[in-house]
VOGU-3710 file (C-alpha; in Angstrom, 3 decimals, decimal comma):
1> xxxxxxxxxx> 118,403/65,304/148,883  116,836/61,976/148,057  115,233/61,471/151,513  112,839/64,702/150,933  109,666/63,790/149,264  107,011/65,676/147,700  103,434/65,582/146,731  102,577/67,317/143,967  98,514/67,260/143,349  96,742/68,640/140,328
11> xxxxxxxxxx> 93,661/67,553/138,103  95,791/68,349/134,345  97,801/65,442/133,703  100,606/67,567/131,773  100,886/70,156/134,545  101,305/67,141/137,218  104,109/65,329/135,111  105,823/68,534/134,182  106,463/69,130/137,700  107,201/66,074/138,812
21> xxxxxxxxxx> 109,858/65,348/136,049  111,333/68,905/136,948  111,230/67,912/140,903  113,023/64,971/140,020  115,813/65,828/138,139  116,525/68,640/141,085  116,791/65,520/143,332  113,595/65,106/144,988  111,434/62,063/145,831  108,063/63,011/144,324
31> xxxxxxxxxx> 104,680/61,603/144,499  101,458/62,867/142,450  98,007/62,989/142,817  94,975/63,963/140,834  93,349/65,827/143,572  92,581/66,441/147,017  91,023/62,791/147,423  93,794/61,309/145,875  96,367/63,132/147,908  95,136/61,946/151,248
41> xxxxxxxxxx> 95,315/58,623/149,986  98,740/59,014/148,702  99,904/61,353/152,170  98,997/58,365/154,524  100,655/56,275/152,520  103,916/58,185/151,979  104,124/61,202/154,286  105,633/64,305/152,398  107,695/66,844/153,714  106,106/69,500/151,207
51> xxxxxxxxxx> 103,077/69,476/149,363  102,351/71,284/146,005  98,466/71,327/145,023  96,721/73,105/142,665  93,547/75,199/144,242  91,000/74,009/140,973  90,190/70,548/141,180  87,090/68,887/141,121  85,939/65,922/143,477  88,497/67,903/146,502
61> xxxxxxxxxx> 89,928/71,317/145,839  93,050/72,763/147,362  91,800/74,571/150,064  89,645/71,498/151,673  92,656/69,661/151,011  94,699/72,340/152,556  91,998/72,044/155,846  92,281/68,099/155,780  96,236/68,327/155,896  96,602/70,483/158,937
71> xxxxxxxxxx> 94,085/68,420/160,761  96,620/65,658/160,333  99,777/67,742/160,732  99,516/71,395/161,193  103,304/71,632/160,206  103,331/70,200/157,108  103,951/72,899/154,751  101,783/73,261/151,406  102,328/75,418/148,681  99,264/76,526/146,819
81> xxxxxxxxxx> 99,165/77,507/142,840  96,934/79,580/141,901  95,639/81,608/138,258  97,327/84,231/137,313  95,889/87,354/138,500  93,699/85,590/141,192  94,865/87,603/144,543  91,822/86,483/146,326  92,538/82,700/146,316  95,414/82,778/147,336
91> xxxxxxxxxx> 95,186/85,708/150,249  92,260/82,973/151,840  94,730/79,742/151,252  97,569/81,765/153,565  94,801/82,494/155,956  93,958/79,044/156,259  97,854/78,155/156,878  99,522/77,871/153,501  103,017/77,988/153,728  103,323/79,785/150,250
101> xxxxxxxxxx> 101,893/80,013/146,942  102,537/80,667/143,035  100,819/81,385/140,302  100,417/79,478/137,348  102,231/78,083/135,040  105,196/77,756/137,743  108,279/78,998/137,699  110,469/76,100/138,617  113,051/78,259/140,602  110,452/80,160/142,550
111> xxxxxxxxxx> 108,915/76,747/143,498  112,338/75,649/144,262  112,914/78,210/146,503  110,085/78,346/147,996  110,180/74,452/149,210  112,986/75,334/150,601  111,764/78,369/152,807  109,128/75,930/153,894  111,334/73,325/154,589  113,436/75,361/156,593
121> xxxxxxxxxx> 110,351/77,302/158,603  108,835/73,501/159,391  112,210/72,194/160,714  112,495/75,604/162,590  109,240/74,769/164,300  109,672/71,462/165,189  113,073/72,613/166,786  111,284/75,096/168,981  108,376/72,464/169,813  111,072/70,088/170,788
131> xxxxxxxxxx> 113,007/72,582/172,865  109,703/73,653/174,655  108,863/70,128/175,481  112,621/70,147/177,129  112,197/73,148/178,478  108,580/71,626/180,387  110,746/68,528/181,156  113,622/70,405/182,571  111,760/73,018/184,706  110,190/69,603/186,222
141> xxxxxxxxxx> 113,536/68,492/187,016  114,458/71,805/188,640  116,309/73,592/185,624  113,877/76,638/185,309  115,775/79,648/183,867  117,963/77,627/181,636  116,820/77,538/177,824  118,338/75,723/175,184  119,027/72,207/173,849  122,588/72,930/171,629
151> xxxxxxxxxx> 125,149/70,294/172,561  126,935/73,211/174,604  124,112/73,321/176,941  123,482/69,887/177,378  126,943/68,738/178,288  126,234/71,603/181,098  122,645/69,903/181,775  124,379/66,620/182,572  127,317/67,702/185,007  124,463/69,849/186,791
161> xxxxxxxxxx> 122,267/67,198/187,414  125,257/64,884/188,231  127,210/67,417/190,715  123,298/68,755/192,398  123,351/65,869/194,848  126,848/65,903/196,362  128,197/68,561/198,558  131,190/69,649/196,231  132,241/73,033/195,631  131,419/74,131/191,837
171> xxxxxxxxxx> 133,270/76,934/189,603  131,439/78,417/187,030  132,985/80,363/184,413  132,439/81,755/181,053  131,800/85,249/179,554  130,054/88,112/181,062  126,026/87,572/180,348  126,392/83,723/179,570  123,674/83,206/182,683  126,453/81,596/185,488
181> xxxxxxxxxx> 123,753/82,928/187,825  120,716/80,504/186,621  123,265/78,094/186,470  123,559/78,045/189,930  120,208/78,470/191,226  119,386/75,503/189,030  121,942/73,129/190,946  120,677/74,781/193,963  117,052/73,729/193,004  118,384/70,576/191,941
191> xxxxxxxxxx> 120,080/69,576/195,315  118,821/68,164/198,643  119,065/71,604/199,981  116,650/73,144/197,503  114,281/73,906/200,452  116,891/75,993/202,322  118,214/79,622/201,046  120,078/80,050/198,221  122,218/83,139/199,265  124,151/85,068/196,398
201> xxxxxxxxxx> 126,953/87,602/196,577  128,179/89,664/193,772  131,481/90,089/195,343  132,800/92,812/192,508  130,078/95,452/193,676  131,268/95,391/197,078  134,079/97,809/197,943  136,933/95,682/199,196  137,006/97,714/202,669  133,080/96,040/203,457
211> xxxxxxxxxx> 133,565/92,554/201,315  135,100/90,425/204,606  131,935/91,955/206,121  129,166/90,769/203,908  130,628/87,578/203,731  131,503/86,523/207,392  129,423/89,437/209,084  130,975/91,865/211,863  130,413/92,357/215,930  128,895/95,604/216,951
221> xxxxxxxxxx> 131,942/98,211/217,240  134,124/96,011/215,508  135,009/99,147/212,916  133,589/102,561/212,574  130,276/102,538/211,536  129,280/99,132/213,029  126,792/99,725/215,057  124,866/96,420/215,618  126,430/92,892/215,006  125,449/91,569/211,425
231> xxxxxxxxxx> 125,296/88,294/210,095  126,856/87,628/206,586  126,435/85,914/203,322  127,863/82,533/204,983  125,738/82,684/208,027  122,675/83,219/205,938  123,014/80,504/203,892  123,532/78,244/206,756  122,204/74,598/205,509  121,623/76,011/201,575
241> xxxxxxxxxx> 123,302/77,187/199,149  125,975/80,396/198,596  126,323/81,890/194,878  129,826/83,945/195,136  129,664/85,811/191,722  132,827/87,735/189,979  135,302/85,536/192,914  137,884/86,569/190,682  137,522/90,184/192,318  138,355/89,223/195,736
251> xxxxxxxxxx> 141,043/90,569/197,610  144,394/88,512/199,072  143,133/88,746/202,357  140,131/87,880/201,637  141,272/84,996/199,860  143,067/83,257/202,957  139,786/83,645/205,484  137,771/82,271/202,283  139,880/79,394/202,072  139,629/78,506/205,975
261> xxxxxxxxxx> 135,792/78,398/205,780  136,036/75,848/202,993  138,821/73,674/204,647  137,139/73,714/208,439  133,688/74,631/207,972  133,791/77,734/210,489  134,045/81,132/210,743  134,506/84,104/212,967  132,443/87,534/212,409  134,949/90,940/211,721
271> xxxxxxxxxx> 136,171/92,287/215,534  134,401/88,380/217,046  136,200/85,362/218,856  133,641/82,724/218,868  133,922/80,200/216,345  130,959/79,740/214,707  130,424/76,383/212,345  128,542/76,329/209,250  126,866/74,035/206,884  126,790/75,865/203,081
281> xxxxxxxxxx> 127,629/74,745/199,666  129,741/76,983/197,947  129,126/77,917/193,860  131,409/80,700/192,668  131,540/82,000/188,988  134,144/83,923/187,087  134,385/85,292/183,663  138,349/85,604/184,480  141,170/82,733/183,914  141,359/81,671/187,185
291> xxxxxxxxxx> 144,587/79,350/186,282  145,863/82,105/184,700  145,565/84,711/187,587  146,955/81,683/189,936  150,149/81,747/187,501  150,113/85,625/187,883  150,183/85,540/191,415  146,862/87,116/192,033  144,782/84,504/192,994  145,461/81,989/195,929
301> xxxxxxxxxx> 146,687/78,200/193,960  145,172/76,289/197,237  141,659/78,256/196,945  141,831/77,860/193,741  141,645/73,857/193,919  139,494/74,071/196,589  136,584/75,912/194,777  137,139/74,271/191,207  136,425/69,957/192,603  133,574/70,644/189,702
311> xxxxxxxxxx> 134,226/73,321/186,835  131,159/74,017/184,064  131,454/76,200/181,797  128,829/78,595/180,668  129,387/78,600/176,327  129,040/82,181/174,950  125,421/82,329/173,177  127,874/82,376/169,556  128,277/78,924/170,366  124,968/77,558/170,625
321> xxxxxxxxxx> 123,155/78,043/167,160  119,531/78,038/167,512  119,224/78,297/171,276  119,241/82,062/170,467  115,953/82,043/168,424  113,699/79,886/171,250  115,718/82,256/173,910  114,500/85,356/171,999  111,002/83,990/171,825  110,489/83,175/175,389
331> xxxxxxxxxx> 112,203/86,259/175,931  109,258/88,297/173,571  106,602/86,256/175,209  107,590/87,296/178,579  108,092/90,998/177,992  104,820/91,075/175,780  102,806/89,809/179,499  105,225/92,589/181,385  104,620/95,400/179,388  100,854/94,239/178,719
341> xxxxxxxxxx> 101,456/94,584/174,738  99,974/92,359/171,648  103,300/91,058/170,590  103,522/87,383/168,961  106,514/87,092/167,326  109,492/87,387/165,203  109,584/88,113/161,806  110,962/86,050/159,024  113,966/89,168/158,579  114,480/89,482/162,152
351> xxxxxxxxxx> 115,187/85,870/162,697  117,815/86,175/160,603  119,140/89,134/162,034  119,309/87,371/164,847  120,991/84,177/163,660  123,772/87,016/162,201  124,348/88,751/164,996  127,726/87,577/167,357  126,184/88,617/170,670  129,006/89,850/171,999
361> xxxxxxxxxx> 126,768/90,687/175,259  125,715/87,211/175,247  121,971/86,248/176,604  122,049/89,148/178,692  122,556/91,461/175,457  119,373/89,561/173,766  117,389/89,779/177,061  117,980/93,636/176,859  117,652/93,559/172,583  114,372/91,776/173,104
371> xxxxxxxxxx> 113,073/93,708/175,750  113,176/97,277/173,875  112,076/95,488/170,228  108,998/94,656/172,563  108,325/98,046/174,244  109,350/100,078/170,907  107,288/97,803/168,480  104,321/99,148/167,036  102,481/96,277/165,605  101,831/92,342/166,452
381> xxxxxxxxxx> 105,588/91,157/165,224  109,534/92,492/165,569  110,658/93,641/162,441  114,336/93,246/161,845  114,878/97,512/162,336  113,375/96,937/165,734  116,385/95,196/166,967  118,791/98,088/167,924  122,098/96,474/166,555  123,487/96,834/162,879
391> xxxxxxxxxx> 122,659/93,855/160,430  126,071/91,754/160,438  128,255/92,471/157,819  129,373/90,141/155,019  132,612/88,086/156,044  135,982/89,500/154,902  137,898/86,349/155,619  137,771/82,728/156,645  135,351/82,143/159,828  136,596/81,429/163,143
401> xxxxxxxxxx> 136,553/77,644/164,157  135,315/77,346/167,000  133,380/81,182/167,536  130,978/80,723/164,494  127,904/79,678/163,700  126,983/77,114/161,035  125,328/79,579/159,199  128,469/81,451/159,236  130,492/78,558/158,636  128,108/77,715/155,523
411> xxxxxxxxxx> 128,123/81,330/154,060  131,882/81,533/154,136  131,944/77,731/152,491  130,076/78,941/149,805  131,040/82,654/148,754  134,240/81,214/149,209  134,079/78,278/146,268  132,056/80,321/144,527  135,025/82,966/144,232  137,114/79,961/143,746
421> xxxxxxxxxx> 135,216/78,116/141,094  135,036/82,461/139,100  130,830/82,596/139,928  130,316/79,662/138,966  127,410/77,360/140,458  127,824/74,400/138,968  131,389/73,617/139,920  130,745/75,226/142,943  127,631/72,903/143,949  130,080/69,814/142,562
431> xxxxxxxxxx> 132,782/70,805/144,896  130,627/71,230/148,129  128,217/68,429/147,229  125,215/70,018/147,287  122,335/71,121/144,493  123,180/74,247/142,343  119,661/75,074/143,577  120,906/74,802/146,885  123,529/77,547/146,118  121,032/79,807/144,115
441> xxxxxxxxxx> 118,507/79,660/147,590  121,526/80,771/149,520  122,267/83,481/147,383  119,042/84,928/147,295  119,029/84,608/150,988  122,269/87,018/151,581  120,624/89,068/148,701  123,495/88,543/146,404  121,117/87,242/143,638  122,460/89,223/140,315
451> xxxxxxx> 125,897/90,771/142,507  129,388/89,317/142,163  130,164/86,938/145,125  133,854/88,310/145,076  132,606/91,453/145,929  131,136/89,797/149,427  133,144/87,100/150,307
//
């Protein structure tokens, strides 16, 4: 924890030592100042991550140093004290963007915890800046619809851009709701054939009697019903791009003409003879084991190497760790505009609910989560009980590797020394190298403060 400074500014010389000694010997860098004058001095010189300043001080209060500071940086956090039974204060410092604030004399746990919660809300927001501004930069390059920046995601970023330009036939898989679909329009968009149709086929909602149809099209009277010659899927895709979704579902027969399209580039319509060449890139997706349904016998070996040249795969949103929070926000912001509602955000409580939950829907469940928390809501912000799934419940057993989250990874690490070490923090906090206030922050968090961790590990 030595790289995290603090500036702690107040006019009484004891009260600024105290804390400073106290911030210290919990492993902080600290600076001091006498007041608000002083602390701009000292800020330029040595940027803090958090500042602690008194509200009474003569030559610059608090609150015009509070205004100063968010001139400069409108993330840094700062933690107001204020007297004891003075509500007023301290209800105008949060309105003018105080992180937090305490009353006096401070408690040095509560100001402990609450550098952390401002720690943690600052780095929270300069994650979603940063993701915005690669959002802006990747809807310039032609990725619109995909949101994140976890390593996951941009291991799938860099084959997209790299496979866009070439011809080559791309498999997608991954689970149900992972967004294979945006996927593909974005290597569409990213391709030279972005100008021409991108054609998609959801080849599991077609009944297997019409799915030769849709994809090759049929000659008038070819089979009862037919009634005028229709072009398909391939046809109308001619010089773009062709999205089969769910290819998994197709049947045998289907199978073999799909493979002769990809091998010679032509096709002939149900009940047709003419040969009829076509220019399409193919991008199927699967949540299935393709290799595995090859071994099986159910799916075609040779059209199985001929659609996976290029294989991505889309990671289940478990796997990402904070994409979820900037996909539930642009998620909120868009269904605020749709439904014409004064939404702005997330609470502190549903965040975390978030963060907890395993998604087993993946984005598709927190599109549809989001959605209702927005039409259902009643004020400007989603509480956590206007998510409609259960709070996640406290870990029985070790964490999965790879499946969970590093919050879930954390959790477990510590209920489980803590179980370990009989409750105690100090061994604990020596074991995985971190503060015991660390620890104590944590267990407040997961509201265990006062509880036996046995009971929830």
């Amino acid at each position: 924890m030595s790289d995290i400074r603090i500036l702690v500014v107040d006019d009484e010389a004891s009260a600024r030592s105290g804390l400073e000694k106290l911030l210290r010997q919990s492993g902080y860098v600290v600076d001091t100042a006498k007041d608000g004058k002083d602390a701009l001095v000292v800020a330029a010189e040595h940027p803090p991550e958090v500042v602690v300043t008194d509200l009474k001080m003569p030559e610059m209060d608090g609150m015009a140093l509070l205004g100063k500071l968010r001139q400069s940086d409108p993330d840094l956090p700062v933690i107001v004290a204020t007297a004891f039974g003075d509500v007023s204060s301290a209800v105008a410092a949060m309105r003018a963007g105080a992180a937090d604030y305490l009353t006096k004399p401070i408690d040095i746990d509560a100001l402990l915890m609450a550098i952390e919660r401002a720690r943690e809300r600052r780095a929270l927001r300069v994650e979603a800046e940063n993701l915005r501004r690669q959002l802006r930069e990747r809807d310039a390059e032609g990725l619109q619809g995909l949101i994140g920046a976890s390593p996951a995601m941009q291991k799938v970023y860099r084959t997209a851009r790299q496979v866009a330009a070439s011809r080559a036939t791309v498999l997608i898989t991954g689970e149900s709701g992972t967004g294979k679909g945006e996927l593909a329009r974005a290597i569409h968009a990213l391709s030279p054939r972005a100008k021409a149709s991108f054609v998609s086929l959801h080849c599991a909602a077609v009944p297997e009697a019409l799915l030769e149809s849709e994809m090759f099209g049929h000659e008038k009277g070819s089979f009862t019903g037919a009634d005028k010659r229709r072009v398909g899927r391939f046809e109308q895709a001619n010089g773009g791009t062709l999205f089969l979704d769910e290819i998994g579902e197709i049947s045998p027969l289907v199978q073999t003409k799909l493979l002769r399209v990809l091998q010679e580039r032509t096709l002939e319509r149900v009940g047709g003879n003419d040969t009829i060449s076509v220019d399409v890139r193919v991008v199927a997706a699967t949540n299935r084991d393709l290799a595995a349904e090859v071994r099986e016998g159910r799916f075609r070996e040779d059209l199985y190497y001929r659609l996976n040249v290029v294989h991505l795969e889309m990671p289940p949103l478990r796997l990402r760790g904070s994409d979820v929070l900037v996909l539930a926000n642009a998620f909120l912001r868009r269904f605020a505009e749709d439904n014409k509602k004064l939404v702005e955000e997330l609470t502190e409580d549903a965040r975390t609910k978030i963060l907890a939950h395993r998604w087993p829907g993946n984005v598709r469940e927190l599109e549809n989560a989001i959605e209702r928390a927005v039409v259902l809501c009643e004020g400007s912000k989603i509480e956590a009980d206007d998510l409609p799934f259960e709070a996640a419940q406290p870990m029985k057993g070790p964490v999965r590797v790879p499946g969970a989250t590093m919050a879930e990874i954390e959790r477990w690490a510590i209920l489980a020394t803590l179980e370990a070490t009989e409750g105690s923090t100090a061994k604990a906090a020596e074991l995985l190298d971190i503060s015991v206030r660390t620890i104590q922050y944590r267990l407040h968090e997961y509201g265990l403060v006062g509880k036996n961790p046995k009971s929830s590990g």
